[in-house]
C-alpha positions as a LaTeX table, in Angstrom:
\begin{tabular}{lrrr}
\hline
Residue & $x$ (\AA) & $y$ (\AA) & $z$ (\AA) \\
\hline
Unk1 & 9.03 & 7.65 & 150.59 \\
Unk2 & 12.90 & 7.52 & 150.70 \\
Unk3 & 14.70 & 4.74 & 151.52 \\
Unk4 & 18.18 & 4.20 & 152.45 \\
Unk5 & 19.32 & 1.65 & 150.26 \\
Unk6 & 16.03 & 0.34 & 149.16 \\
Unk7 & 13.21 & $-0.45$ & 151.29 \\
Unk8 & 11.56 & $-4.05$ & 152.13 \\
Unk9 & 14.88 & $-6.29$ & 153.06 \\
Unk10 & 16.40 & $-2.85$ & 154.64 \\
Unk11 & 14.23 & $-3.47$ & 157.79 \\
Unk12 & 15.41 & $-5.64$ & 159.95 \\
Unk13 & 17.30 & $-8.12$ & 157.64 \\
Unk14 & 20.61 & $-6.43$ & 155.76 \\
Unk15 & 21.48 & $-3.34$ & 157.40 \\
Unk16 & 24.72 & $-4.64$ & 158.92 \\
Unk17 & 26.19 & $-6.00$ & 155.64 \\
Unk18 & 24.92 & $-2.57$ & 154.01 \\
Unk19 & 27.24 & $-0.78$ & 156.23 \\
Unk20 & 30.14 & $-3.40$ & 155.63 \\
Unk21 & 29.63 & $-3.45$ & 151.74 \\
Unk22 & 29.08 & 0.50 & 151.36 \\
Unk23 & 31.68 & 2.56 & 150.44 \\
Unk24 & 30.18 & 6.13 & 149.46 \\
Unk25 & 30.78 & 8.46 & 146.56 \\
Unk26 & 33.87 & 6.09 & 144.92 \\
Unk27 & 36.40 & 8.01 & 142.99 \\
Unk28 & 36.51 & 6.73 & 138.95 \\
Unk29 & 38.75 & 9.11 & 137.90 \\
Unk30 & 41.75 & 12.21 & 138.76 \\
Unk31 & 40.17 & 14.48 & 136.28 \\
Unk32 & 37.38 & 16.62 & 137.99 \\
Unk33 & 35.74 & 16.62 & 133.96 \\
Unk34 & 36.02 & 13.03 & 133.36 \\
Unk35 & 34.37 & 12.36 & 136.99 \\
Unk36 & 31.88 & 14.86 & 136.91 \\
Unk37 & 30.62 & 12.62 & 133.70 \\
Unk38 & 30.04 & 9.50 & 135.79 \\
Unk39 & 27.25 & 11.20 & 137.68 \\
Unk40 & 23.96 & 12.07 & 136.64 \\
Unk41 & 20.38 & 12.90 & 137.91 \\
Unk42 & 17.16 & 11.76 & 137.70 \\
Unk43 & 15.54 & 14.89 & 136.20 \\
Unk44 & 18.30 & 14.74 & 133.72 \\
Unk45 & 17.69 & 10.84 & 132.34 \\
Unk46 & 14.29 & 11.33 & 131.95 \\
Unk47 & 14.25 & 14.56 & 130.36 \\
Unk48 & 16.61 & 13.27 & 128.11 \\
Unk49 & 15.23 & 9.99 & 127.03 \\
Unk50 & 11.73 & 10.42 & 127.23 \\
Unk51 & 11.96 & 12.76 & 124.43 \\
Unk52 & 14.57 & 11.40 & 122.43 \\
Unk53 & 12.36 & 8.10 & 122.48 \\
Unk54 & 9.51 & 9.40 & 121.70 \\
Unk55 & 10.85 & 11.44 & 118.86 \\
Unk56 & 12.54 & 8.59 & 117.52 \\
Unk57 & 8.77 & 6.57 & 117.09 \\
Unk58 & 7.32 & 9.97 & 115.57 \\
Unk59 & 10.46 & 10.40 & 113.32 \\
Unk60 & 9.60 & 6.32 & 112.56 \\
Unk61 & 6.04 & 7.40 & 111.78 \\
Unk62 & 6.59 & 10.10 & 109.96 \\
Unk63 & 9.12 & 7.96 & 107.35 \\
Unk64 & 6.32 & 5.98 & 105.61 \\
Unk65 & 2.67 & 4.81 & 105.68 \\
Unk66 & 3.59 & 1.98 & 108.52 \\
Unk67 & 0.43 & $-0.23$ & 108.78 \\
Unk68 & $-1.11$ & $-0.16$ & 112.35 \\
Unk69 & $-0.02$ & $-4.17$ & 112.62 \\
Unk70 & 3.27 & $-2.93$ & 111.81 \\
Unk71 & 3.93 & $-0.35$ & 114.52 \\
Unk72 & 2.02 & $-1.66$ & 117.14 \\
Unk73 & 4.62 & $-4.78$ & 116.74 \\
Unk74 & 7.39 & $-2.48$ & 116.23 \\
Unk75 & 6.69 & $-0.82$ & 119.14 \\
Unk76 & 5.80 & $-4.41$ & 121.31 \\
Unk77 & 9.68 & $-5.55$ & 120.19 \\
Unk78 & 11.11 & $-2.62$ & 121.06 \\
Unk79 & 9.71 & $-3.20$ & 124.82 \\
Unk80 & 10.22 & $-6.83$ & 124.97 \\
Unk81 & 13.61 & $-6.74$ & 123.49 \\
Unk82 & 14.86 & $-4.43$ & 126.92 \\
Unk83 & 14.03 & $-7.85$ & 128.96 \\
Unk84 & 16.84 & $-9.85$ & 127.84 \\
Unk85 & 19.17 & $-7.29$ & 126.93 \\
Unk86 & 19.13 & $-5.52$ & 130.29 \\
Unk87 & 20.23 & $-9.05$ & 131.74 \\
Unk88 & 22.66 & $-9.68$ & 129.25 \\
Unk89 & 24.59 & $-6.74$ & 129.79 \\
Unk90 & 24.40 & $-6.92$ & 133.90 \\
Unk91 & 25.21 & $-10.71$ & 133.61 \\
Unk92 & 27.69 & $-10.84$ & 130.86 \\
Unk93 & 29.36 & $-7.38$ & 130.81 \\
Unk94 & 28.73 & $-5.45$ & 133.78 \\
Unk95 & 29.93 & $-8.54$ & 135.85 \\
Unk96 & 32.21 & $-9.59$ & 133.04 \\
Unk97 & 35.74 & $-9.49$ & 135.86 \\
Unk98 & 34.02 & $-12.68$ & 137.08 \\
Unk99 & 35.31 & $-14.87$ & 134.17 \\
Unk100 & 38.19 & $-12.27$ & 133.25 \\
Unk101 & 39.71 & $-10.51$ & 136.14 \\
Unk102 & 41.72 & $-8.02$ & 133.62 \\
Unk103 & 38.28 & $-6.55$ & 132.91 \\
Unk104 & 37.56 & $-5.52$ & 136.86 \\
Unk105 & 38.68 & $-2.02$ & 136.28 \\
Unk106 & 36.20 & $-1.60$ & 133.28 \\
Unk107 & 33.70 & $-3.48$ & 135.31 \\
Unk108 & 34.06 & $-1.04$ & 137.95 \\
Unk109 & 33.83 & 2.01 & 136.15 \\
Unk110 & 30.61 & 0.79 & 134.23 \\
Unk111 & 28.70 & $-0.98$ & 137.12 \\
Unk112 & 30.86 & $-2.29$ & 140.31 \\
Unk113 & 30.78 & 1.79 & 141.57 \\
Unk114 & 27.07 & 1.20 & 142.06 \\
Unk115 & 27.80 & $-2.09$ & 144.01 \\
Unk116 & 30.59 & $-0.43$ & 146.07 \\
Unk117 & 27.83 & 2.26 & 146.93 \\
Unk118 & 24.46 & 0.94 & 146.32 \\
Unk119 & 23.07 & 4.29 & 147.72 \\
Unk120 & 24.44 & 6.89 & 145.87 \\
Unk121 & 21.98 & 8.00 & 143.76 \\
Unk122 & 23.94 & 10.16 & 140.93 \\
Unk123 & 24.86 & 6.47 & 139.76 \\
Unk124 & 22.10 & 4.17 & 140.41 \\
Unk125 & 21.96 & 5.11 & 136.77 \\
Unk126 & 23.92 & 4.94 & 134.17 \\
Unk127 & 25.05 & 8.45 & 132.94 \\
Unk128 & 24.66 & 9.93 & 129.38 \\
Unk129 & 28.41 & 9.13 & 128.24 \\
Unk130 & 27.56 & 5.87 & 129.18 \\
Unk131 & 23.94 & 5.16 & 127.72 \\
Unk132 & 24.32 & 7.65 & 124.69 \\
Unk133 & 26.56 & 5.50 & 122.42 \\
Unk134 & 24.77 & 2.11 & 123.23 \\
Unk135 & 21.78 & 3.85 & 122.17 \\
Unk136 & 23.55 & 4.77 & 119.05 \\
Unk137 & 24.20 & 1.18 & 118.28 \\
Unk138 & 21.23 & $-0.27$ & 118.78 \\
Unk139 & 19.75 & 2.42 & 116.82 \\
Unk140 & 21.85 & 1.96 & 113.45 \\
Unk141 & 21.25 & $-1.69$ & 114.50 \\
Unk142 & 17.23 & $-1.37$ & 114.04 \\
Unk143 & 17.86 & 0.94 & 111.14 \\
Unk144 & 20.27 & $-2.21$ & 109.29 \\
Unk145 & 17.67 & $-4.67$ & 110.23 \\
Unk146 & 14.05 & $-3.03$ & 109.82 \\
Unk147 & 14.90 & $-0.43$ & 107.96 \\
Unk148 & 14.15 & 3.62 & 108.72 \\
Unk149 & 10.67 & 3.72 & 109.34 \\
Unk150 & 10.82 & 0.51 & 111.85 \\
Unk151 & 13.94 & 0.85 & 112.84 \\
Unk152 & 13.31 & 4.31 & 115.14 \\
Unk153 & 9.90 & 3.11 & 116.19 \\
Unk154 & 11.50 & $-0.09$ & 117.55 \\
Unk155 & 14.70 & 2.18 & 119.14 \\
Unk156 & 12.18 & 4.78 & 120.82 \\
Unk157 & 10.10 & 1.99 & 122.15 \\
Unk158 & 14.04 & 0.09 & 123.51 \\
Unk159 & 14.49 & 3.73 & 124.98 \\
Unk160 & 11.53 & 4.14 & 126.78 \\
Unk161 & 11.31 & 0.86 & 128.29 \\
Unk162 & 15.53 & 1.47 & 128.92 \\
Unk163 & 13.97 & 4.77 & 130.84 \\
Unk164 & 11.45 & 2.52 & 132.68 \\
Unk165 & 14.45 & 0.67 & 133.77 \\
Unk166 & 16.60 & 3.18 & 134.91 \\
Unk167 & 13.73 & 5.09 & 136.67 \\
Unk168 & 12.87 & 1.43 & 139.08 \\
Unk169 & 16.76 & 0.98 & 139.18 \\
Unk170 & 16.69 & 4.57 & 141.20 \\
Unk171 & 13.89 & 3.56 & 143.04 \\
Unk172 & 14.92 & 0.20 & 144.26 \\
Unk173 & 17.63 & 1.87 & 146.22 \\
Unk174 & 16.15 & 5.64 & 146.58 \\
Unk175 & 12.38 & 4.87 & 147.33 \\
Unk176 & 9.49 & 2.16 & 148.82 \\
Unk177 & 8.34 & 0.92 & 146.28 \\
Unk178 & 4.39 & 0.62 & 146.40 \\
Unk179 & 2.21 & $-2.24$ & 145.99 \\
Unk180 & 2.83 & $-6.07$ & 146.27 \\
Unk181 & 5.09 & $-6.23$ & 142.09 \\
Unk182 & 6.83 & $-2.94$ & 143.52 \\
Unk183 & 7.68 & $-4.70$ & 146.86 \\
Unk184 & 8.64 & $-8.07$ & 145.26 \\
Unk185 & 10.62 & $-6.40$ & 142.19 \\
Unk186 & 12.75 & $-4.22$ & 144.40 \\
Unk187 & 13.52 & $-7.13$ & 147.02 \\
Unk188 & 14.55 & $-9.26$ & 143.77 \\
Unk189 & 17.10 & $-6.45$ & 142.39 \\
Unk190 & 18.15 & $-6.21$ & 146.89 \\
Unk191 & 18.77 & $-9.73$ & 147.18 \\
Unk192 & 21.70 & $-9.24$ & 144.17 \\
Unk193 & 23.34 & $-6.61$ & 146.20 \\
Unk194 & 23.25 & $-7.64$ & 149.51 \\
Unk195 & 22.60 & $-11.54$ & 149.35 \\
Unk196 & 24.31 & $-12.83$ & 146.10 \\
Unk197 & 25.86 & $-11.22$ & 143.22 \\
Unk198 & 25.85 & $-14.01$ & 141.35 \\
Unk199 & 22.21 & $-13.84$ & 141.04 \\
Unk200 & 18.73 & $-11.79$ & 140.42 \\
Unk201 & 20.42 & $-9.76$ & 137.40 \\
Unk202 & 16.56 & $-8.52$ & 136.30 \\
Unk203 & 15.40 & $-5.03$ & 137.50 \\
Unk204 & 12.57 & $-5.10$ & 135.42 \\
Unk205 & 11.28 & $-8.79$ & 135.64 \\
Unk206 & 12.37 & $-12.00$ & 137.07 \\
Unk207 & 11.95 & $-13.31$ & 133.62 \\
Unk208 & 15.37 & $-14.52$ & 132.63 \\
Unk209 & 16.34 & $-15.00$ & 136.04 \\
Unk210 & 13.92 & $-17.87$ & 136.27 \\
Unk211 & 14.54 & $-19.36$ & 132.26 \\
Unk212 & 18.54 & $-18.88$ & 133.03 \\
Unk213 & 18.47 & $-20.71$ & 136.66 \\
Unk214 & 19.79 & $-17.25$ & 138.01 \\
Unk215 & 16.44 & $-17.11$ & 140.50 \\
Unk216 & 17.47 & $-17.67$ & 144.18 \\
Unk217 & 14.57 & $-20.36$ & 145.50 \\
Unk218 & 13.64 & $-20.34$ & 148.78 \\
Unk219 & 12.55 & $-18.00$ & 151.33 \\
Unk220 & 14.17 & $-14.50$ & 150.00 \\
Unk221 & 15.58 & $-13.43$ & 153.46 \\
Unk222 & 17.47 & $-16.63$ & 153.77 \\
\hline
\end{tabular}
């Protein structure tokens, strides 16, 4: 079910600071090219990623005789190792104009578009330009540190759980999410947008939020 800016804490408790802080289809840039670049879809980031990842892990397998120990825990890092960076990066450098106010124009390019219009839902994720050359990072990363074989079945297992998180980034703003995590996860990623930016920088899980005192306590309408 579609849901104008996401659901649970849209009924009844934000809608009147969603209209104040929304601000739809921002402009990033004069060139029609360069802007068309800063949108993407759905269809398109998962049928992008979800092969590349999993074409990575087969490439992985397919570059020696990895020991099932060895790619089952390649493939568990790969999917734990999202956790932290994904808060990292919305902490440290998507909010990075907090501590250095000459960054707010890259800020708002990467992420601050999606808080000026939480509902748009071309950039609830981020867009191949974007994601592409991180993913080439960590990938020669992996490959430095694990070597070939490891390396690509630890980046296609990072890719697919990056894909998880883009996919209940869209829905926290574009759907209901169902069941009681659904319901709690997407309030948790709400209460950053429309409570306090400061805090809730998980999609995925509360996790840091909690071990980084970045949880709001209390009752999460308040």
């Amino acid at each position: 079910m579609r849901s104008s800016v996401g659901g649970p804490l849209s009924r009844g408790t934000m809608p009147s600071r969603q209209l104040r802080q929304t601000h739809p289809h921002a402009r990033l840039f004069k060139n029609d090219l360069l802007e068309r670049l800063t949108h993407t879809r759905l269809t398109i980031t998962i049928g992008f990623w979800f092969p590349v990842s999993c074409g990575e892990i087969a490439l992985g397998l397919s570059q020696a005789q990895l020991t099932s120990a060895s790619t089952i825990g390649a493939l568990a890092a790969g999917l734990a190792a999202w956790v932290p960076v994904e808060y990292l990066l919305h902490r440290f450098v998507f909010h990075l104009d907090r501590w250095i106010p000459a960054a707010a124009r890259f800020c708002f390019v990467m992420h601050g578009c999606h808080h000026a219009d939480p509902s748009d839902a071309s950039r609830d994720m981020m867009p191949l330009v974007g994601s592409t050359p991180i993913m080439c990072v960590v990938l020669a990363c992996s490959i430095l540190s694990f070597g070939p074989a490891l390396g690509f079945v630890f980046v296609g297992a990072f890719g697919l759980a990056y894909l998880a998180y883009d996919v209940m980034h869209h829905g926290c703003h574009q759907w209901s999410l169902p069941g009681r995590i659904g319901t709690y996860l997407q309030r948790h990623h709400l209460l950053h947008h429309f409570r306090d930016d400061a805090r809730h920088f998980g999609v995925t899980s509360p996790l840091c939020d909690w071990l980084f005192g970045t949880l709001r306590m209390g009752r999460p309408d308040e």
